[in-house]
Structure formats: structure tokens, C-alpha cells
C-alpha positions in Angstrom: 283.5 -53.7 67.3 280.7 -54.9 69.9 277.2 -53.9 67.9 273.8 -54.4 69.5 270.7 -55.0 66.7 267.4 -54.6 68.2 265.1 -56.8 66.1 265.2 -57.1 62.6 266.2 -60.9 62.0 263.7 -61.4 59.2 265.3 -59.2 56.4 267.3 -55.5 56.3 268.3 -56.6 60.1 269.4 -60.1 59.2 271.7 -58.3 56.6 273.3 -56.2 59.4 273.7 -59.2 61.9 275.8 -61.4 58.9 277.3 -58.7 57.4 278.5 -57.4 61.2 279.5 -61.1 61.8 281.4 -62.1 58.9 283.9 -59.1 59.8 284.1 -60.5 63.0 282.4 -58.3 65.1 280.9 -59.3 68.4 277.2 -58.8 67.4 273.9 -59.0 70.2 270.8 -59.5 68.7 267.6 -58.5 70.9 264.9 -60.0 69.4 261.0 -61.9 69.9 262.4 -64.9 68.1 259.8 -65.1 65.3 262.7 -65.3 62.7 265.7 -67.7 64.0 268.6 -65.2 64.4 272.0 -65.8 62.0 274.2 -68.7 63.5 277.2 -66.7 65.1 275.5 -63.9 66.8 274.7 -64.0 70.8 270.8 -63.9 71.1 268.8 -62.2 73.4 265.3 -62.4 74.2 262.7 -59.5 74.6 259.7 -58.0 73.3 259.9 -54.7 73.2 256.3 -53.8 73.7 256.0 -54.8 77.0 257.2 -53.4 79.7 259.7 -55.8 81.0 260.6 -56.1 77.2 264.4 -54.8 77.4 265.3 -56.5 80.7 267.7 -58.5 79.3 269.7 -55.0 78.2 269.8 -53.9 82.1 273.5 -54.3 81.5 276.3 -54.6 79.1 278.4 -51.9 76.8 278.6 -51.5 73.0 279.9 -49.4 70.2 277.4 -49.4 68.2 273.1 -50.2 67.9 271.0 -50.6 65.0 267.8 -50.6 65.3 265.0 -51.3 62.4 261.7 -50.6 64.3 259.1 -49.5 62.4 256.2 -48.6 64.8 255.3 -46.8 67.7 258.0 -43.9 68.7 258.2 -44.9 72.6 259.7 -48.4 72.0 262.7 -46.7 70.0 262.5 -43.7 72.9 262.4 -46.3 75.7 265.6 -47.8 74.1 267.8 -45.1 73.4 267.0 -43.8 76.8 268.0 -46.9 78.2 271.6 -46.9 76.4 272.6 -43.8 76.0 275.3 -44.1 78.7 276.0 -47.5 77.0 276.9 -47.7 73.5 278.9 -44.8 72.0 277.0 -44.9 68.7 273.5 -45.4 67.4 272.1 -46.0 64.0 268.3 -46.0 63.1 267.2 -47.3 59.8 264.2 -45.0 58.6 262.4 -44.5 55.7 262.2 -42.1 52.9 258.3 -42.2 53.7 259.5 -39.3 56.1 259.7 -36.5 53.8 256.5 -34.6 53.7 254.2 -35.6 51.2 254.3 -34.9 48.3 258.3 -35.7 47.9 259.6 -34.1 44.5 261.9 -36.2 42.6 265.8 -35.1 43.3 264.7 -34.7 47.1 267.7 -34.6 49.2 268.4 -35.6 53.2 266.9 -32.2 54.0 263.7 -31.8 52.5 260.1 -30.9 54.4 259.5 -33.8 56.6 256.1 -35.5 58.0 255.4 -34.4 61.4 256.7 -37.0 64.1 256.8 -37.1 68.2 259.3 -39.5 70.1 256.6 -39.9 73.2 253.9 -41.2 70.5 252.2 -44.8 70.5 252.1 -46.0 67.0 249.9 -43.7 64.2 251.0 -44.3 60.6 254.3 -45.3 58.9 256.0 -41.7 58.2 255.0 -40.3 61.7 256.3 -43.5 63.5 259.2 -43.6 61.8 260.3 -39.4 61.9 259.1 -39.8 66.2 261.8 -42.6 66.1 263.9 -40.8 64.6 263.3 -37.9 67.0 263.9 -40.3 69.8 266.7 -41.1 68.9 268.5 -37.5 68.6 266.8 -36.8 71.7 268.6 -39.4 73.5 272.0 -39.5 71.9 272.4 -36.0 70.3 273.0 -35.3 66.9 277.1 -36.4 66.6 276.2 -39.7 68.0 273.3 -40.4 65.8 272.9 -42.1 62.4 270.0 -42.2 60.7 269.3 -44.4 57.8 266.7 -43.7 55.2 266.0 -46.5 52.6 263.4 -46.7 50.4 262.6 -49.8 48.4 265.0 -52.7 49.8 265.3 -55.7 47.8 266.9 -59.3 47.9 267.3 -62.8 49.9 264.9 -63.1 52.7 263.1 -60.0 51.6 259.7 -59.9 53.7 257.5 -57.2 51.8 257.5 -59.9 48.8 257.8 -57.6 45.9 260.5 -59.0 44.0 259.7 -62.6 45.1 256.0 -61.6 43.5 257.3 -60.7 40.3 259.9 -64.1 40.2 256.8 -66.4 40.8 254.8 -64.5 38.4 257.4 -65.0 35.9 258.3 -68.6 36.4 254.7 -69.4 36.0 254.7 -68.2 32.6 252.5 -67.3 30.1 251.7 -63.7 28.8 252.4 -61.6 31.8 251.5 -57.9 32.4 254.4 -55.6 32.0 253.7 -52.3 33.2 256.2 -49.9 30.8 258.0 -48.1 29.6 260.6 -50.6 29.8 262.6 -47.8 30.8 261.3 -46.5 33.4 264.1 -45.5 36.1 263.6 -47.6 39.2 265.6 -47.0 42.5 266.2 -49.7 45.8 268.9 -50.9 47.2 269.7 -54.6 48.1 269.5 -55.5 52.0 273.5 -56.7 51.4 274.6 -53.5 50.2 272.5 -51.4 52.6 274.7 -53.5 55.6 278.2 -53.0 54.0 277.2 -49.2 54.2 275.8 -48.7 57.0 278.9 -50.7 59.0 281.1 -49.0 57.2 279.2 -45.7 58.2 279.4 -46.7 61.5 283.1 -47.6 61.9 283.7 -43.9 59.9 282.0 -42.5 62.6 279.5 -41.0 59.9 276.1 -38.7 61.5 273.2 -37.3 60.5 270.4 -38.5 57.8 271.9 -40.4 54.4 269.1 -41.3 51.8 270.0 -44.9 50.9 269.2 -46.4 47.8 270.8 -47.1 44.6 271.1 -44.0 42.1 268.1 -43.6 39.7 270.1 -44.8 36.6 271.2 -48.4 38.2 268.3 -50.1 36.6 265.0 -50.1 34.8 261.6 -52.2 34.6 262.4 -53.4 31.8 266.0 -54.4 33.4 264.1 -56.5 36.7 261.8 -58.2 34.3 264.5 -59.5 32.1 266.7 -60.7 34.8 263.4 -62.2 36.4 262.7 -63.9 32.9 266.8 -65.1 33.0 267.0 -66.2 36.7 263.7 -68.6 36.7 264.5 -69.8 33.2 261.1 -69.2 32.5 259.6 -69.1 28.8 257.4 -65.7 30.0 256.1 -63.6 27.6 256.2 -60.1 28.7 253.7 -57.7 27.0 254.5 -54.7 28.3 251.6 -51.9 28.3 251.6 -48.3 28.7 250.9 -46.5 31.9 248.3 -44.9 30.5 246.1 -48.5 29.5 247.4 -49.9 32.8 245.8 -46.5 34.6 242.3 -46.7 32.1 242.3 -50.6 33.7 241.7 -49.7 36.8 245.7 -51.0 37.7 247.2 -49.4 40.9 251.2 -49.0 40.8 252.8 -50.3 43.6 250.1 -52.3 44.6 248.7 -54.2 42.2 251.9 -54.1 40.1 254.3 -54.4 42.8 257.8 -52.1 42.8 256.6 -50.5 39.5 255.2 -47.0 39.9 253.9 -44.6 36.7 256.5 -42.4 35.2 256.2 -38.7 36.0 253.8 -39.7 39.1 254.2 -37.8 42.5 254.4 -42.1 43.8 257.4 -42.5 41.0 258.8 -39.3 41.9 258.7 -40.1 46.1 260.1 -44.2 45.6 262.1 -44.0 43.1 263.5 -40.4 42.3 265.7 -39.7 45.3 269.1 -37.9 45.5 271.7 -40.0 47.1 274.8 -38.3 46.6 275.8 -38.3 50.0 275.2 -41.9 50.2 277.0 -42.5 47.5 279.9 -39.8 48.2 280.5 -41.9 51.4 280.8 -45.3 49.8 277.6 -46.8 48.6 278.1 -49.5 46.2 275.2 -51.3 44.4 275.8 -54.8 43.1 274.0 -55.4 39.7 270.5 -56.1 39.4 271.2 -59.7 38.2 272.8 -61.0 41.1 270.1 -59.6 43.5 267.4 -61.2 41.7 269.2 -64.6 41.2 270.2 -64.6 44.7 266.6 -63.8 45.3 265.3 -66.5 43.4 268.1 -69.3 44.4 267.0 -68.3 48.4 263.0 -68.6 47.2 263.5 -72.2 45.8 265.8 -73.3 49.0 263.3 -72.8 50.9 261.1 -76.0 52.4 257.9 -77.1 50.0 255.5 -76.1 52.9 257.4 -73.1 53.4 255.5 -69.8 51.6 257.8 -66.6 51.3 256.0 -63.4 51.9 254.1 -62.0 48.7 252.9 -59.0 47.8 249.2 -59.1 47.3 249.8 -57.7 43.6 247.0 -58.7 40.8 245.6 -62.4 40.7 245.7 -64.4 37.9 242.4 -64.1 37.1 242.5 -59.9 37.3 245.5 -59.9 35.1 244.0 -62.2 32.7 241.2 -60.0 32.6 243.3 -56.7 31.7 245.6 -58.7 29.5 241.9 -59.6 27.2 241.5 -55.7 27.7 244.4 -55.0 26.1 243.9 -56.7 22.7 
């Protein structure tokens, strides 16, 4: 299988580009270069936002492209347009920010979505991504178009920084702000098992739009802060407080408490309330939560001394120290 990647070396894309090499596929990457591609792959150079950005892809023939861009609509347009006559297949990871706001839990692949135009510079995260998703069809037509629609994506390499924000807050110790219940349902998937699907997808010859996360009974809060509290080896204490304390302290979910959203929330009900039977009637498989956060952590502590991995912004230590002294 010859597979083209545009972008995406950093994290969900650098998944894709080892997963498509280790089955010996013949894998392109197009790329700026800001994160060093995967050893084994053939490298290209182009940025995309410029007008002579996808000169190198003038020529050449593939089965397959994947394509993770996550702004404006004509750079995924300008693309598809341009290799349409050239790969047989094209897949376009998403979001499940495209359904229409806002998105009831047990929302399946064909829900209200945000408005989106495939001829639009860049406006806000749903509309860019639904206009590349229009692109896309536009270009290739519906039978030859896959589109991907994670939400929350976790593990090695994982550039948002929400579950390398919770690992360093845990292996720093002390009494640290658990935002509860403990079983509150949490849904992502892990960057390694979004690839295996979506290459397996692709060899299938699977179309259309899959939601693609894990099912909402994988795992809990109170399952990712233990493993956090394992993996680090960290003497933590967690004191876990109730969404309604963390709300009266002027806490945000998702932002200041990063992956965590309040139970029974239309922001809990939109991240991590999703249906994915499809996904998983065509072969999603989720590895346990342990594994992705000790893979998460071993990556995070391989990494250079002067090297920072992207963080979350998520509360300081002073703030939480604060709300913890609230809390009594």
C-alpha cells in the first residue's frame, strides 16, 4: 500500500506514519519539518499555506492520503483537488467539534453539524474542520472518502498536553485537586489505536464519517488519576472534590482541570458521551488505560532535560493551592 500523510508528524499523524510503516507500507510524508518525521518514511518538504506549498506533489500515485489539517478549508480543498486523479482513497481526520452545538450525549455520525465551506480561509475549529471535510467529498465523492472524527486523543508524543499535565502534576506530589466523582465516564482514544483503525479502515475500503473514540465505559477519572498516581510512582494525595465545590471555586472543566469535564454538562455530554458503535462494529480496539499513560509517562521522561513537552495551561500551583485551602 503506497499512503501519502500530509502533515501531522508531531502526534495523531506520527501515529499513522509508524503504524503505516511498521506493516510495511510505502509511506510519503509532506510536511514543514517542525517535528522530524518517523525514520523509515520518504519525506517531503512543503508548506501548505503558500502557494507553491504542494509542488513537491506535482507528481506521483498513491492508494491512500491522510490528512490531519486543522485550519483553513482551502489548504485541504487545494489538496484534494490536486490528487484526486492520483490516489484512489482519501481519509480526513476531523473532529467531533463538528456536530452542532450543543451535542447530546449518545450523538451518533449523523447528528446536526456546524456550518462549514470548502472555499473558506480559516474561522474557528468546527467550521474549519466540517469545510475540510466538505472539501474533501467535493473532490473525491462520497465512496472514496473517509472521514475520521476523534475527540479527545491521548498518548506518547501527545501535543495538546492534557495527560502529560495531569502526570507532572502527579509526580510532583502533594495534595492534588481531583475533580470527581471518581466515576465519572471519560471517553478518548489513544493516537496508536486511532492508526490501527483507521489503516485498517482504509485497506477495508471503509467510507463515510466514523466517531472515533473509545466507548464511554473504557475508563473513569478516577481510573486516569490512579494509573497517573502508579506510573510516576508518585506518593500523590488525591482529594477528590465535587463538581459542584469545584464549579462554586470558580474551576473551569477542561481548562483549568484538563480532560475532566462536569457530569451531566452539555461539555461532558459533547467530549465524552459519544456513540461509536460503528467504530467499534468495524474493529476499534482500545488498549487499557494503564498502558497509555505509562507509555505516556516513559516517552515524557525520555525526553532531553532542556526539552519541555507541551502542557495544558491547567491551574497553577498557587491557584490550586488556593482552592484546595477553600475546600477545608
Amino acid at each position: 500500500m503506497k499512503l501519502l500523510l500530509l502533515g501531522g508528524t508531531g502526534f495523531g499523524g506520527r501515529a499513522v506514519a509508524e503504524a503505516a510503516r511498521d506493516r510495511g507500507w510505502d509511506v510519503t510524508v509532506l510536511h514543514r519539518g517542525e517535528h522530524p518525521a518517523p525514520p523509515g518514511v520518504r519525506v517531503l518538504t512543503g508548506d501548505r499555506t503558500q502557494s507553491d506549498g504542494l509542488t513537491a506533489l506535482t507528481t506521483g500515485e498513491w492508494d491512500a492520503v491522510v490528512d490531519t489539517w486543522s485550519s483553513a478549508p482551502t489548504v485541504v480543498r487545494d489538496a484534494a483537488r490536486l490528487l484526486a486523479d492520483r490516489a484512489a482513497r482519501y481519509a480526513f481526520v476531523s473532529s467531533r467539534s463538528v456536530y452542532a452545538w450543543p451535542a447530546p450525549a449518545g450523538l451518533d455520525e449523523f447528528g446536526p453539524l456546524a456550518e462549514g465551506d470548502p472555499d473558506a480561509g480559516a474561522t474557528d475549529f468546527p467550521a474549519d474542520k466540517r469545510g475540510a471535510e466538505l472539501a474533501v467529498l467535493r473532490e473525491f465523492g462520497e465512496e472514496r472518502t473517509l472521514i475520521v472524527r476523534p475527540g479527545l486523543i491521548l498518548g506518547p508524543h501527545e501535543t495538546p498536553g492534557r495527560l502529560t499535565w495531569w502526570l507532572d502534576r502527579v509526580a510532583r506530589g502533594g495534595p492534588v485537586l481531583a475533580p470527581g466523582p471518581r466515576d465519572t465516564p471519560l471517553q478518548y482514544v489513544d493516537a496508536r489505536d486511532l492508526a490501527t483503525w483507521l489503516l485498517d479502515a482504509l485497506t477495508a475500503g471503509l467510507h463515510g464519517p466514523y466517531n472515533l473514540v473509545g466507548p464511554r465505559d473504557h475508563s473513569t477519572m478516577g481510573d486516569l488519576l490512579d494509573a497517573c498516581v502508579r506510573a510516576t510512582g508518585s506518593t500523590a494525595e488525591l482529594r477528590w472534590a465535587t463538581p459542584e465545590a469545584i464549579e462554586a471555586a470558580g474551576v473551569g472543566g477542561w481548562s483549568d482541570l484538563p480532560i475532566w469535564a462536569p457530569p451531566g454538562s452539555d461539555l461532558h455530554a459533547a467530549i465524552h458521551a459519544g456513540d461509536v458503535t460503528r467504530a467499534l462494529a468495524t474493529g476499534l480496539r482500545c488498549r487499557p488505560l494503564q498502558d497509555t499513560v505509562h507509555d505516556t509517562w516513559t516517552w515524557r521522561r525520555a525526553l532531553p532535560e532542556d526539552t519541555a513537552p507541551p502542557l495544558a495551561d491547567g491551574l497553577s500551583p498557587e491557584r490550586e493551592k488556593e482552592v484546595l485551602a477553600g475546600l477545608g
